[in-house]
C-alpha atoms as an extended CHARMM CRD file, in Angstrom:
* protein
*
        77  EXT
         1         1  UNK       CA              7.7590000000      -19.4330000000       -2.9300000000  PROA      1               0.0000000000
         2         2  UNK       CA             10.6100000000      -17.5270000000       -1.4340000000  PROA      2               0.0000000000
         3         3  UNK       CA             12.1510000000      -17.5490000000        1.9830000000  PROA      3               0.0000000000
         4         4  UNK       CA             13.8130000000      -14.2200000000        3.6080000000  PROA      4               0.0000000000
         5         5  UNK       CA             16.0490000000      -13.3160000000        6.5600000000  PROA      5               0.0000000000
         6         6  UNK       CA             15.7500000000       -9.9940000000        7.1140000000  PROA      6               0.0000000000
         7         7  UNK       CA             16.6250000000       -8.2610000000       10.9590000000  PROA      7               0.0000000000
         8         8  UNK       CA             13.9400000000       -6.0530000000       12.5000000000  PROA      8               0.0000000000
         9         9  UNK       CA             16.1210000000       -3.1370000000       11.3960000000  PROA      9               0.0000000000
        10        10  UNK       CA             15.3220000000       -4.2050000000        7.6750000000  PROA      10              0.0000000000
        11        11  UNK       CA             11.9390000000       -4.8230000000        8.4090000000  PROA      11              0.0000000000
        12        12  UNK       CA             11.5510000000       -1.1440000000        9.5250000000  PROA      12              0.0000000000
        13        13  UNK       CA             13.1660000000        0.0360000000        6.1460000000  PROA      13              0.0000000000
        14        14  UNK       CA             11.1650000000       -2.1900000000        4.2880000000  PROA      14              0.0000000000
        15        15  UNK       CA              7.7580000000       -0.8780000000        5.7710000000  PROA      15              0.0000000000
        16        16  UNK       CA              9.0210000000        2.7250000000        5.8310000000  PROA      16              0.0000000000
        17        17  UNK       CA              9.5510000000        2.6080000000        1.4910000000  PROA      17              0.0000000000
        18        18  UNK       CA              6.1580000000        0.6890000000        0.7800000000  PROA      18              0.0000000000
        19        19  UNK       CA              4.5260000000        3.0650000000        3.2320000000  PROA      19              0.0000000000
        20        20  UNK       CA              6.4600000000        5.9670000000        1.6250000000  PROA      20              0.0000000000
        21        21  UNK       CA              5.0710000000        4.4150000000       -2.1000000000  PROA      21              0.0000000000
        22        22  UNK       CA              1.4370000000        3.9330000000       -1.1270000000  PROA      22              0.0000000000
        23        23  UNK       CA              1.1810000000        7.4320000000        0.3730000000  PROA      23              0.0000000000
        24        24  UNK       CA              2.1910000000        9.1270000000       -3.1540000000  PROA      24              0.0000000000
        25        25  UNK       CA              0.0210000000        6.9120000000       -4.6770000000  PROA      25              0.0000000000
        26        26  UNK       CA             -2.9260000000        7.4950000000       -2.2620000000  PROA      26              0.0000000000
        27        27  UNK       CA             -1.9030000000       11.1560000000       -3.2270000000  PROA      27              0.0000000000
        28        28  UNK       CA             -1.9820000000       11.1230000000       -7.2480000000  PROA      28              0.0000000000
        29        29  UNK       CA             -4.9900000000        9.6410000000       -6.7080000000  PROA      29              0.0000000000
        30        30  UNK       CA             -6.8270000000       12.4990000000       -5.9410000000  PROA      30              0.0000000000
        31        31  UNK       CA             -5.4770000000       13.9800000000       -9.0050000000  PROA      31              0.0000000000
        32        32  UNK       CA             -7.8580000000       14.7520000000      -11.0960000000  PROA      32              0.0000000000
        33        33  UNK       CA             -6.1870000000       15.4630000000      -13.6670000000  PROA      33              0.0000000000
        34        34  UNK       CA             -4.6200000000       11.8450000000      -14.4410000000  PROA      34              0.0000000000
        35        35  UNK       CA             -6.9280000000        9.5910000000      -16.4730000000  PROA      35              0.0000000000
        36        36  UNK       CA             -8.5760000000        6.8930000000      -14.8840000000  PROA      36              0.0000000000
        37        37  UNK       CA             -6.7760000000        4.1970000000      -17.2290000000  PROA      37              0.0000000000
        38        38  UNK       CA             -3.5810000000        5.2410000000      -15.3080000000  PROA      38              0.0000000000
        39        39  UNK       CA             -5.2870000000        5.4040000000      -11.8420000000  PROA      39              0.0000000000
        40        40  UNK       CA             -6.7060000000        1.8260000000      -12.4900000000  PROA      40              0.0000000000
        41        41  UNK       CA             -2.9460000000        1.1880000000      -13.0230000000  PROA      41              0.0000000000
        42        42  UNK       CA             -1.9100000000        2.8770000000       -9.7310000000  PROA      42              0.0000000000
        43        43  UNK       CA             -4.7100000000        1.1360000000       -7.7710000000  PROA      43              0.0000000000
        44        44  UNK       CA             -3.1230000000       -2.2740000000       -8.9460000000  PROA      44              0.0000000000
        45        45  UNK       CA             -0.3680000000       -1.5540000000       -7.6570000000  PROA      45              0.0000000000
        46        46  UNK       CA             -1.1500000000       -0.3840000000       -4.8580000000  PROA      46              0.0000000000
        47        47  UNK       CA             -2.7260000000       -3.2870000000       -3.9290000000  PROA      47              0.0000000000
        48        48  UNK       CA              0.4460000000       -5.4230000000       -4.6740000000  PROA      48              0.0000000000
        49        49  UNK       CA              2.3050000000       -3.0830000000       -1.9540000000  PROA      49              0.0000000000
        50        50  UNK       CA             -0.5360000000       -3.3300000000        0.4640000000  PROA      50              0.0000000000
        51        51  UNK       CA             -0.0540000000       -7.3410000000        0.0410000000  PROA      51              0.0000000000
        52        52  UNK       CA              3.7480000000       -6.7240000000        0.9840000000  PROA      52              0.0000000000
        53        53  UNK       CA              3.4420000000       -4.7960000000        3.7650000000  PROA      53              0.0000000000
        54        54  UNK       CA              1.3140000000       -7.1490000000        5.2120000000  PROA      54              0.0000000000
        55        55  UNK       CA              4.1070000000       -9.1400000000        5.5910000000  PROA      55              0.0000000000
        56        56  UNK       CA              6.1110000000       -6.5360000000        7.4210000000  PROA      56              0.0000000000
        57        57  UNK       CA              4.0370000000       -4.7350000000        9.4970000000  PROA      57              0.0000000000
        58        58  UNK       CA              1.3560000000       -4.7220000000       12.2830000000  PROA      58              0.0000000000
        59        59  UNK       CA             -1.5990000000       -5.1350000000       12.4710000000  PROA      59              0.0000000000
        60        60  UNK       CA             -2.7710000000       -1.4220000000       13.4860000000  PROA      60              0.0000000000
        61        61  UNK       CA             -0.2980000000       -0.4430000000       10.7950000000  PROA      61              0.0000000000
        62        62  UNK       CA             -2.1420000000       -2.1000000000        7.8100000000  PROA      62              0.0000000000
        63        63  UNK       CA             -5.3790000000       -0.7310000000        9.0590000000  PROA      63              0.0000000000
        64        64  UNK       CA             -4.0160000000        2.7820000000        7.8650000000  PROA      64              0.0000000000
        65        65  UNK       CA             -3.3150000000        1.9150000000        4.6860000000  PROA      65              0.0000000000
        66        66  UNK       CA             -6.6570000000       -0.5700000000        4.1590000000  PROA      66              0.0000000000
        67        67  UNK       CA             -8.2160000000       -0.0040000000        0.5640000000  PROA      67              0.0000000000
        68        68  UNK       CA            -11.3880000000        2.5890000000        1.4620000000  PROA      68              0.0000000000
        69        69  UNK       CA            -14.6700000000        2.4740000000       -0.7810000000  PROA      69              0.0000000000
        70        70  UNK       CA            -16.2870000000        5.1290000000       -2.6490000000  PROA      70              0.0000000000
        71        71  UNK       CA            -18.1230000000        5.4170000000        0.5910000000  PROA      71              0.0000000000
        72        72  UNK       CA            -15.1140000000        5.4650000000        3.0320000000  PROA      72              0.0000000000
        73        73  UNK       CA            -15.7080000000        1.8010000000        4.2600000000  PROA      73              0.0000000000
        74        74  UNK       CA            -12.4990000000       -0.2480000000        4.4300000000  PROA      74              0.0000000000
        75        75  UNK       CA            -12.1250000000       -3.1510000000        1.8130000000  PROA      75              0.0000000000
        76        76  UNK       CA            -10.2130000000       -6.3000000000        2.5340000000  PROA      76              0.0000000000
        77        77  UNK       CA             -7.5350000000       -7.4750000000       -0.3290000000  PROA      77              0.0000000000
């Protein structure tokens, strides 16, 4: 395990680029056009960025960017 300082100006940086990463992935996810070996791929990592911004940002925050179902119900990683 790691420890980080990091100032709340940081922090803000950090959550803007994984929020700015998820959303394009959220985004070529709807592609239908990519295969679904590569979205499989994508949805990995998205939830390894999901598990990092957990770390940086609110509560109300990560409920945004919670995992949805096929049926639109939030999933818990």
């Amino acid at each position: 395990m790691f420890g980080l300082l990091i100032n709340d100006k940081e922090v803000k940086e950090i959550e803007y680029l994984i929020k700015r990463e998820m959303d394009e992935i959220l985004f070529d996810l709807k592609d239908e056009r990519i295969d679904h070996i590569v979205k499989r791929a994508m949805e990995e990592r998205y939830k390894i960025l999901f598990s990092l911004f957990r770390r940086v940002a609110s509560h109300h925050e990560c409920l945004k960017y919670m995992w949805k179902d096929k049926k639109g119900r939030k999933k818990h990683m």
